[in-house]
C-alpha positions as CSV (number, residue, x, y, z in Angstrom):
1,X,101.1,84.6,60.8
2,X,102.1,81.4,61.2
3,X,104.8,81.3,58.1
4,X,106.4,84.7,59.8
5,X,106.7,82.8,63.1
6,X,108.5,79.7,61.7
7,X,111.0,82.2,59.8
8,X,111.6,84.0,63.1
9,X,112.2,80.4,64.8
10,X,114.9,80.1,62.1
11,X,116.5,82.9,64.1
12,X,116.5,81.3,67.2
13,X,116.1,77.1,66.5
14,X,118.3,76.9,62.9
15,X,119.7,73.5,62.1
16,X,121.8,74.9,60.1
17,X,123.9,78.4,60.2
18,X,126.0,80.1,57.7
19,X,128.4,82.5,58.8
20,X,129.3,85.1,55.8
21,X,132.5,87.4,56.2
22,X,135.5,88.2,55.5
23,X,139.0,87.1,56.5
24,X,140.4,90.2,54.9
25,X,137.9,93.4,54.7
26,X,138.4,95.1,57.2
27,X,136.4,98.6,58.2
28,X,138.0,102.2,58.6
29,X,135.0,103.4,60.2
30,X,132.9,100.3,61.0
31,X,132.0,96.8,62.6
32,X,133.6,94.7,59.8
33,X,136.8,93.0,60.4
34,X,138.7,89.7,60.5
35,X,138.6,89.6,64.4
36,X,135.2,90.0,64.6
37,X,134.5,87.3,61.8
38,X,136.8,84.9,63.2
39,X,135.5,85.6,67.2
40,X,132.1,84.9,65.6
41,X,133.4,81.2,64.1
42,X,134.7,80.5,67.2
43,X,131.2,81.1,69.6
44,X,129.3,79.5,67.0
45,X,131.5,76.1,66.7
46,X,132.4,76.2,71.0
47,X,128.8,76.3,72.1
48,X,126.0,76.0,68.7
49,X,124.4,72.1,68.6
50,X,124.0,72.4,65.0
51,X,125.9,72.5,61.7
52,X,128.1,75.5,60.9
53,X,128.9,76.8,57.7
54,X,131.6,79.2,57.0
55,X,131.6,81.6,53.9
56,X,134.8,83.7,53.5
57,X,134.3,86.0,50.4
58,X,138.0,85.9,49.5
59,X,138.6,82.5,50.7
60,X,140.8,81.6,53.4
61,X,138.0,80.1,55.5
62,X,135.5,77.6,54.9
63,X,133.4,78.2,51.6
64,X,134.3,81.3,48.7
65,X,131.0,81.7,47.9
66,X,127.3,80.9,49.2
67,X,126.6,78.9,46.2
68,X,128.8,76.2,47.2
69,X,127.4,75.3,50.4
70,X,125.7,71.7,50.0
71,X,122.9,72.1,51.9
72,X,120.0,74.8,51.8
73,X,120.4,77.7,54.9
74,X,118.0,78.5,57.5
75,X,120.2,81.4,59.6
76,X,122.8,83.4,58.1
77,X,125.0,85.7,59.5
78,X,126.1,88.3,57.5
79,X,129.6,90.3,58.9
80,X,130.5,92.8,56.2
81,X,130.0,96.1,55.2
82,X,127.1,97.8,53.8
83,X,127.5,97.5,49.9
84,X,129.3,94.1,50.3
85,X,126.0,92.8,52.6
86,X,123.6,93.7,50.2
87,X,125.3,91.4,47.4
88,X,125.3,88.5,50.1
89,X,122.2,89.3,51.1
90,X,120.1,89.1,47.6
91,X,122.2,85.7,47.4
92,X,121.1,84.7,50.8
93,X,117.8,85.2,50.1
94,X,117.7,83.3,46.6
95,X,119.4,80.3,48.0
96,X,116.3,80.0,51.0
97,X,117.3,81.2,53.8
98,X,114.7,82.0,56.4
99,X,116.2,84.6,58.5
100,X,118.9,86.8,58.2
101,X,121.2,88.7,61.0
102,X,122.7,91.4,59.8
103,X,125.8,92.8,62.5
104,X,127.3,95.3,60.7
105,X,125.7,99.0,60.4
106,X,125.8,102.6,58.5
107,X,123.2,101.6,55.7
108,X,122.2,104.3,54.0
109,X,117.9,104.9,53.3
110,X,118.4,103.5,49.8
111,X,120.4,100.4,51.3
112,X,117.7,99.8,53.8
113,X,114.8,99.7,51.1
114,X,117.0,96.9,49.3
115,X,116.8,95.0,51.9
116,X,113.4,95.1,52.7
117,X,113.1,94.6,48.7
118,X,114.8,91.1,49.6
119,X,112.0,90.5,52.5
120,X,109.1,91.4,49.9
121,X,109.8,89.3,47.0
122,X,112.0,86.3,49.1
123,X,109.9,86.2,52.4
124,X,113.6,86.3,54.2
125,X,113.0,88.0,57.6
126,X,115.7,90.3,58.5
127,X,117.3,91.1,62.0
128,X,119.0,94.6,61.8
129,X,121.1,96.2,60.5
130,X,123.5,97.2,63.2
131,X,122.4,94.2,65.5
132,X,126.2,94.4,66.7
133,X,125.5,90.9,68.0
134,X,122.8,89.3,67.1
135,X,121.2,86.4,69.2
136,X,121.7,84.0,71.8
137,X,119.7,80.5,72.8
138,X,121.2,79.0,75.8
139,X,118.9,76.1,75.0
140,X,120.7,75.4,71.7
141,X,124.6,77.2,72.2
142,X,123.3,79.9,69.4
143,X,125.7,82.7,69.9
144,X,126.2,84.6,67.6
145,X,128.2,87.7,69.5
146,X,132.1,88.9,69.1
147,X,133.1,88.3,72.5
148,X,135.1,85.0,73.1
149,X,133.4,82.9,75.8
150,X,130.7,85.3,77.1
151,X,127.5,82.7,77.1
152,X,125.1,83.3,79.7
153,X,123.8,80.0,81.7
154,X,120.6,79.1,81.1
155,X,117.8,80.6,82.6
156,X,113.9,82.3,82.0
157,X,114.6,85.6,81.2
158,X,114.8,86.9,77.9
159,X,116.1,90.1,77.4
160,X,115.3,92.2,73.9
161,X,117.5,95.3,73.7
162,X,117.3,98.0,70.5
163,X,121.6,99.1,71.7
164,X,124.4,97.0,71.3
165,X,125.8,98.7,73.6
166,X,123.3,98.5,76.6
167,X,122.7,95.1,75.5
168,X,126.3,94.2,76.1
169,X,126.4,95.5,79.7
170,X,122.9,93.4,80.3
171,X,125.1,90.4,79.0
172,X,128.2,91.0,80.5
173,X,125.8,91.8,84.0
174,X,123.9,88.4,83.4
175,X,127.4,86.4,83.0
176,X,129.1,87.9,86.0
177,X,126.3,87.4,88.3
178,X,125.3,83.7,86.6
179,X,122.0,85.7,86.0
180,X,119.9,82.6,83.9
181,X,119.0,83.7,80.3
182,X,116.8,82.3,77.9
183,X,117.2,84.3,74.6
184,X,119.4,87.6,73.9
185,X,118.5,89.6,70.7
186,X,119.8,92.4,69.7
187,X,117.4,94.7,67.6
188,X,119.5,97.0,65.8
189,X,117.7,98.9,63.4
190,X,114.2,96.9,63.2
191,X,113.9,97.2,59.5
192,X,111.8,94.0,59.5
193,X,112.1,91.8,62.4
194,X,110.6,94.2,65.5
195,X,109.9,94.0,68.8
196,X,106.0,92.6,68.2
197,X,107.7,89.5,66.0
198,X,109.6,88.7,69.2
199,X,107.0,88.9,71.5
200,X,104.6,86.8,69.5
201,X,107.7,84.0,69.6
202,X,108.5,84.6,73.2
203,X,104.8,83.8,74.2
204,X,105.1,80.1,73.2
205,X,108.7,79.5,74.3
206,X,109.0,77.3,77.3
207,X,111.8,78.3,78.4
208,X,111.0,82.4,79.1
209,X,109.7,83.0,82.1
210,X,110.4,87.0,82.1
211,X,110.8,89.6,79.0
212,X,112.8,92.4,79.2
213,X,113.6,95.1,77.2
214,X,115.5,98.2,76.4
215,X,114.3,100.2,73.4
216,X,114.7,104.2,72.4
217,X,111.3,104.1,70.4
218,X,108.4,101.7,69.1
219,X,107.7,101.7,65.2
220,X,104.4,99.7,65.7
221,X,103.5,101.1,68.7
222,X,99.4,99.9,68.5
223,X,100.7,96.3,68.2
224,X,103.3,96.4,70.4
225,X,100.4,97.2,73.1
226,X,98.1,94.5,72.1
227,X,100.6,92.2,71.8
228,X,102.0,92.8,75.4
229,X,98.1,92.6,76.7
230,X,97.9,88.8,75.5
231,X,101.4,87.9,76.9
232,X,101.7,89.4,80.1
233,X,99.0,87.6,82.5
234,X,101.4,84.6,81.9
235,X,105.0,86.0,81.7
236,X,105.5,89.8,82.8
237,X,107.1,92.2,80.4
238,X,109.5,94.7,81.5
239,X,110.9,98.1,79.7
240,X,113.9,100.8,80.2
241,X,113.3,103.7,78.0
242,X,116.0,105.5,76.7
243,X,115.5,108.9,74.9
244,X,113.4,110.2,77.6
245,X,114.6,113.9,78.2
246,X,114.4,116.0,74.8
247,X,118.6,115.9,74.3
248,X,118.6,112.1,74.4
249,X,115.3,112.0,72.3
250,X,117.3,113.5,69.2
251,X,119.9,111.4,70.4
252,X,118.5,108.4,69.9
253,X,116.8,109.2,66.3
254,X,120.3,108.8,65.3
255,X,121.6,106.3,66.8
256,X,119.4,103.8,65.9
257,X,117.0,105.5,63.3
258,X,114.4,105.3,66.4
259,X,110.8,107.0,66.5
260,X,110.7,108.8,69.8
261,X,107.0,109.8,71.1
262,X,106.0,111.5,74.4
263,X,107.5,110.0,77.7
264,X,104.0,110.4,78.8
265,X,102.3,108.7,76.4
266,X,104.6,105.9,76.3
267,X,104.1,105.5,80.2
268,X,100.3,105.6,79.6
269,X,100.3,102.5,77.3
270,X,102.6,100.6,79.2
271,X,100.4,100.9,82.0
272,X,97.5,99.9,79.5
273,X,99.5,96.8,78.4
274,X,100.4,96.1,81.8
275,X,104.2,96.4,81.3
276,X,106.4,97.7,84.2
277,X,108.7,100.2,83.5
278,X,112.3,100.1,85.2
279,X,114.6,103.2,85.5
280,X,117.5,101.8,85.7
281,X,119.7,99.1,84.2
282,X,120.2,97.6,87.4
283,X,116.7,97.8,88.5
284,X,116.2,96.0,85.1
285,X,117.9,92.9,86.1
286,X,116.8,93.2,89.7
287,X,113.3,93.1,88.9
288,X,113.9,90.5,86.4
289,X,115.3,88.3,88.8
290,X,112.5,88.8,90.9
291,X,110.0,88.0,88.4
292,X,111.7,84.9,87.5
293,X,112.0,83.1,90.7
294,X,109.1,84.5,93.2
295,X,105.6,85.1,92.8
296,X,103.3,87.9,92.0
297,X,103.1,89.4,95.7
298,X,99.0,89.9,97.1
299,X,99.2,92.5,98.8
300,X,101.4,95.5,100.6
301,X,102.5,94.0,104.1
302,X,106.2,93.3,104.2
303,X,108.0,91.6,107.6
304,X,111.3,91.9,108.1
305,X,113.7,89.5,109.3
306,X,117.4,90.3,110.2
307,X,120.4,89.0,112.3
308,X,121.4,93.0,112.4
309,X,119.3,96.0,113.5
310,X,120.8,99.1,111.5
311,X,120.1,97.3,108.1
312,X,116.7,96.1,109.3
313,X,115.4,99.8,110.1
314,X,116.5,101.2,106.7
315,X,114.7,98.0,105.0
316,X,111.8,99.4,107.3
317,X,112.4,103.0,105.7
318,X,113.1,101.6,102.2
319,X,109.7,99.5,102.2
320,X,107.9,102.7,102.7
321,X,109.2,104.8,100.1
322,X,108.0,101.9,97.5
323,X,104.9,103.0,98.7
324,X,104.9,98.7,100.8
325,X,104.1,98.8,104.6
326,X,105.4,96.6,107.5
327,X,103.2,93.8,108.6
328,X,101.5,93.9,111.9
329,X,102.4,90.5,113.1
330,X,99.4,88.5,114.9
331,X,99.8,88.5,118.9
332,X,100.4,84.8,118.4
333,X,103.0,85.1,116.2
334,X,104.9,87.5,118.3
335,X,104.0,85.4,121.4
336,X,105.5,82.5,119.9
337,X,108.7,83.9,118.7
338,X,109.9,85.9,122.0
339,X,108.7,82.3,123.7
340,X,111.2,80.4,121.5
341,X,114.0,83.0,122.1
342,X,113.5,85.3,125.2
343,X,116.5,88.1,124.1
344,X,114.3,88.4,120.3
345,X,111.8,91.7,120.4
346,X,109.7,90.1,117.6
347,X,107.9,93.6,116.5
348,X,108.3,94.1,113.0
349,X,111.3,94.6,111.9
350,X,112.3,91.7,113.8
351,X,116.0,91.7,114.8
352,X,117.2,88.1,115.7
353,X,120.5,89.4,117.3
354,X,123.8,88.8,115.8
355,X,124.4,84.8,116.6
356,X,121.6,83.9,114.9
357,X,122.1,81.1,112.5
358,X,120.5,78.3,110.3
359,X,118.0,77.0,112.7
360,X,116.5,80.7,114.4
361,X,116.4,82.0,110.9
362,X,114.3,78.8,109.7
363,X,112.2,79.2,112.6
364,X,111.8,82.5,112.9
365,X,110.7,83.2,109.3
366,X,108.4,80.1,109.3
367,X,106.3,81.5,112.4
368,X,106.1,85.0,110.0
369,X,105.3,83.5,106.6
370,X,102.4,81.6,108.3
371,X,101.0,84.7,109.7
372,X,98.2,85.8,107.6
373,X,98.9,89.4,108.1
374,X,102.0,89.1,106.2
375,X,102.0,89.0,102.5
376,X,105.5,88.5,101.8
377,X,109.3,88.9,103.7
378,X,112.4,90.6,103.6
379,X,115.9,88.7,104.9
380,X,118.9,89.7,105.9
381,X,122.0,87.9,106.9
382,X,125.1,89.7,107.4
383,X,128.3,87.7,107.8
384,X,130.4,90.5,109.8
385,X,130.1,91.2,113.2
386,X,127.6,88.1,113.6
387,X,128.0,84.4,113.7
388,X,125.9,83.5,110.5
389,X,127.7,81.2,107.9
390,X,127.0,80.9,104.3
391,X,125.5,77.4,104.4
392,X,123.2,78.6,106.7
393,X,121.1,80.4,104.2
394,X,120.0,77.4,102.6
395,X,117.2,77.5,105.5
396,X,116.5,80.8,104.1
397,X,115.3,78.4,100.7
398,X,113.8,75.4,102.7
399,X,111.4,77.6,104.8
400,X,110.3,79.5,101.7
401,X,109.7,76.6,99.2
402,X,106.8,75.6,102.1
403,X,104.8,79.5,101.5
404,X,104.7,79.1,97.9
405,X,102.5,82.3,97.2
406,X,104.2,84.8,99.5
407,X,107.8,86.0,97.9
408,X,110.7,86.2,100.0
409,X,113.9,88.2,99.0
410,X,117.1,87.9,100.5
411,X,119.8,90.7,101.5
412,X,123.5,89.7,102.6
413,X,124.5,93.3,102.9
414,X,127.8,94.2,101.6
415,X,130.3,93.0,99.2
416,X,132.5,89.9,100.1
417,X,129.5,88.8,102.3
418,X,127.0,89.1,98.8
419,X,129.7,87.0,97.3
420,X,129.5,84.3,99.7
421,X,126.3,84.1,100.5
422,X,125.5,84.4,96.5
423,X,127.8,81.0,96.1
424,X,125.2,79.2,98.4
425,X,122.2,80.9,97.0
426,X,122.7,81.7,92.9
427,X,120.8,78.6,91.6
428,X,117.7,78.8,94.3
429,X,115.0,79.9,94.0
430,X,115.4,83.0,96.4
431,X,116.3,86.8,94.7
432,X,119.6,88.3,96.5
433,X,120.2,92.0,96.8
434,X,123.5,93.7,98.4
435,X,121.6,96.4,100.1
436,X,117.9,96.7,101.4
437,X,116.9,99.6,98.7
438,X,117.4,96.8,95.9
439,X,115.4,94.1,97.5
440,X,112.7,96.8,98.4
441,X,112.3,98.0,94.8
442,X,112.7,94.4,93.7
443,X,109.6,93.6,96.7
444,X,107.4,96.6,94.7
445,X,108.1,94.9,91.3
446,X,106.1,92.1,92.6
447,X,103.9,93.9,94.1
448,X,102.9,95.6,90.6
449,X,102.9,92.7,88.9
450,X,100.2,91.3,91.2
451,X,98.2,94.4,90.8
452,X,98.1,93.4,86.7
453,X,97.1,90.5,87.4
454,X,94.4,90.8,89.9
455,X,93.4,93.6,87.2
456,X,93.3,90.9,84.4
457,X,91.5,88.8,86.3
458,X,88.5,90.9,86.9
């Protein structure tokens, strides 16, 4: 166990990496080209802290040939087609190299058992085929995608997905929004390197918080399960499922030579393993974020604190559709609220009225976080039609940090006003939504979460 561990480090800790491709094949139907080649270079010597080595197999770039690198490889990258990668593969794996990421795909079954031929007798572990882009570290630059520039910032979520595709909208999502990531793999094919060899690296690194995936299907399904049992009392695991209707099943066979079981029984041991299953893309990275920067929430009883009334109702009504309920506020609580500010009905939802600003909010949600009948708190801030400013959500974070164990989410409803409000808030350690349905959904995550645990610790 331990020797496959240190060759899966090699795919995310290398010293050294070895870019193999081709400055002149390029693909009729197919992933390998120059530009992609040359895109990769370019990540790898912008943002990677370690040596780069470049291989161009008809010899315009770096190296001709693998055997004349100086050094002995730990990572190598391998950008070329099918029948060309399997000859720089078997040299790959004679000259040492720990790990291998495979980008390109359309390996035939024959092509596949070379491979793992290489992997038997060389003890190379293999990432793909069809990865599309491989892996990211933030913590080291390790990037080894095709898209100039896109690097995520770092972060505590690591996100695993089986589609290049869906794992390029997850990437592009998490560097639009500054979402912080810790490691990106893309799983291709799984020939060697699965989803169970990830996990089992992803439990000892420090710098995952939360692990997410996207898969079509589960090749090791038994330890998948018992894996995820051992990991998730410390860092929760979250899935999106594609292939679930009987279309996309066959689908997904194909596209990524998946094995698709029952939606059923896949639900049934995720709940075992005490994974949470998402439905969405967007609820993946919602509930991510969550994860991240709150903690597990206790128990069911939500308040809600607004500078608007509309939005604070439909919070109400989205709270109760994820199955959460609306505090009862202590008499106290209430008392001491409509003392502070006469105008302020503080039932729950409480609506501040529209000039609230930094000091009410701080107040206000203070007096409701110490309430014991409230496990955790919906906020929202709107910016039109009210007199609250951007800076003034900061007391949003200052009153939070001092209720450690109750979450608090944070909605500045719209567009422009997310955006600002976002700028103030992005590296804190509050969760923002655009609308209340998001931060409800994001409020039952928790909520779930803290149910496996209290269940793990029985």
């Amino acid at each position: 166990m331990f020797m496959k561990l240190e060759k899966v480090e090699a795919l995310f800790r290398p010293r050294r990496v070895v870019l193999i491709g081709s400055t002149k094949i390029r693909e009729r139907i197919g992933m390998a080209s120059p530009e992609l080649f040359e895109n990769v270079i370019y990540n790898i010597k912008k943002y990677f802290k370690g040596e780069t080595y470049i291989v161009d197999i008809h010899g315009k770039r770096g190296f001709n040939s693998l055997g004349k690198i100086p050094v002995d490889p730990e990572l190598i990258v391998i950008m070329l087609p099918p029948k060309v990668s399997l000859k720089q593969a078997e040299k790959s794996a004679e000259k040492g190299a720990k790990a291998l990421v495979i980008i390109t795909g359309g390996y035939n079954k024959t092509q596949r058992e070379k491979l793992l031929k290489l992997k038997e007798k060389f003890g190379v572990r293999i990432l793909g085929p069809n990865t599309i882009m491989g892996v990211i570290n933030t913590e080291n630059g390790l990037n080894t995608t095709f898209e100039r520039d896109l690097m995520p910032k770092k972060g505590g979520i690591a996100v695993l997905s089986q589609s290049g595709g869906i794992g390029a909208c997850l990437l592009d999502w998490a560097c639009h929004y500054g979402i912080g990531i810790s490691k990106f793999v893309f799983m291709g094919d799984k020939i060697d390197i699965d989803d169970v060899d990830i996990l089992c690296y992803l439990e000892n690194d420090k710098e995952t918080k939360v692990i997410c995936f996207y898969m079509e299907g589960i090749k090791n399904g038994r330890a998948f399960i018992e894996t995820a049992k051992k990991i998730v009392k410390q860092k929760p695991l979250l899935v999106l499922k594609g292939g679930v209707t009987a279309e996309a099943a066959k689908r997904a066979i194909s596209h990524t030579a998946s094995i698709v079981g029952s939606d059923q029984v896949f639900n049934a041991a995720l709940k075992k393993a005490g994974i949470i299953r998402v439905e969405t893309i967007e609820e993946l990275m919602d509930a991510a974020i969550a994860l991240e920067k709150q903690p597990p929430l206790k128990g069911d009883r939500i308040a809600v604190v607004s500078n608007v009334g509309g939005p604070a109702i439909i919070a109400a009504d989205a709270l109760a559709k994820q199955g959460l309920k609306l505090a009862q506020l202590s008499e106290k609580t209430k008392r001491s609220i409509e003392q502070l500010y006469p105008g302020v009905d503080a039932s729950n939802p409480i609506d501040m009225i529209a000039d609230a600003r930094a000091e009410r909010y701080r107040r206000v949600l203070n007096l409701v976080l110490a309430d014991p009948n409230v496990d955790g708190a919906m906020v929202i801030n709107m910016l039109k039609s009210c007199f609250f400013k951007p800076e003034d959500a900061k007391a949003i974070v200052e009153t939070a940090l001092k209720f450690p164990n109750k979450p608090v989410v944070d909605v500045p409803a719209g567009g422009d006003d997310f955006e600002l409000v976002h700028e103030v808030l992005a590296e804190t350690s509050i969760p923002l939504y655009n609308i209340p349905e998001k931060a409800a959904k994001a409020l039952r995550i928790l909520r779930e979460y803290g149910k496996i645990i209290e269940k793990l610790n029985c």
